[in-house]
C-alpha positions in Angstrom: -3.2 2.4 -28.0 -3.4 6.4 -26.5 -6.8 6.0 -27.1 -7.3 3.1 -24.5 -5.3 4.3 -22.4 -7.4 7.5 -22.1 -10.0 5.5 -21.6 -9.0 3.2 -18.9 -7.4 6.4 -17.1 -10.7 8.4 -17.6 -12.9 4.9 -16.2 -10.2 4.7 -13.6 -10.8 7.9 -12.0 -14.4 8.0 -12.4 -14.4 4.8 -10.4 -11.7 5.6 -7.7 -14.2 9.1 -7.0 -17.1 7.3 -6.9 -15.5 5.2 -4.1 -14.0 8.3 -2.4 -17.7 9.8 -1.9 -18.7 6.3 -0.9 -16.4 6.4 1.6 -16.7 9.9 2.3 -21.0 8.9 3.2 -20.2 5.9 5.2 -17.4 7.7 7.2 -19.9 10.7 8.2 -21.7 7.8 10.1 -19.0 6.5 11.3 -16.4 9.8 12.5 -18.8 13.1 12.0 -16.0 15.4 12.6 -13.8 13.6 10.9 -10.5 13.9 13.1 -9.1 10.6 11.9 -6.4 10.5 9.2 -8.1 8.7 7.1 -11.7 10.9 7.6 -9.6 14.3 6.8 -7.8 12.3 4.0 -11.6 11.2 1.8 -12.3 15.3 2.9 -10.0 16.5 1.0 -10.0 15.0 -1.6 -13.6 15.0 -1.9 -14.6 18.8 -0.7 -13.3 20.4 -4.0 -16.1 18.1 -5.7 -18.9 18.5 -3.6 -18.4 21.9 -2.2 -19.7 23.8 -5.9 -22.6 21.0 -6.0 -23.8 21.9 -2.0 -23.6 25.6 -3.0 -25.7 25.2 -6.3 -28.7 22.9 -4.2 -30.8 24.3 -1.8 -30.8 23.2 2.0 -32.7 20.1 3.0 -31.8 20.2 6.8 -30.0 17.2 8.0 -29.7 15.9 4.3 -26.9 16.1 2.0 -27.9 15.4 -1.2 -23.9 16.5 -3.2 -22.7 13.3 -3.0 -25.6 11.3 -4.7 -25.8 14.1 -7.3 -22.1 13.8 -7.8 -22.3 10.0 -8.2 -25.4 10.2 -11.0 -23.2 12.7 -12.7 -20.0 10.6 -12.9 -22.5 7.6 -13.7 -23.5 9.4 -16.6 -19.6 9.7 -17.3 -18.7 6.4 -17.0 -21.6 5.3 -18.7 -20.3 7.9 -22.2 -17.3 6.8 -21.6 -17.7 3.0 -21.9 -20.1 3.3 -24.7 
């Protein structure tokens, strides 16, 4: 019974960050600076995540590749996790 809990908990949180970075791509579209409530609050919670991933890639320009390297990762995550 620990055990699925664990496991939902784990699938849970994979999921809801997975939506976060979605969010946190469609509202750089949308609010660039991000001075909305809602824009600062995907930020933060999403920086501490993609921050060490921007650091470790090398600059493509315009592009920001973190968040779809973050998203295979947890992928890869979910995908352990379910299986």
């Amino acid at each position: 019974m620990l055990a699925d809990f664990s496991m939902n908990f784990v699938r849970f949180l994979v999921v809801a960050l997975e939506a976060l970075i979605l969010a946190r791509v469609l509202l750089s579209w949308t609010d660039p600076t991000g001075r909305g409530r809602l824009a600062s609050f995907v930020t933060s919670m999403t920086e501490p995540i993609l921050a060490p991933v921007r650091r470790l890639m090398p600059r493509t320009g315009m592009l920001d590749w973190s968040p779809f390297i973050v998203i295979l990762v947890l992928g890869m995550i979910l995908r352990a996790v379910t299986s």
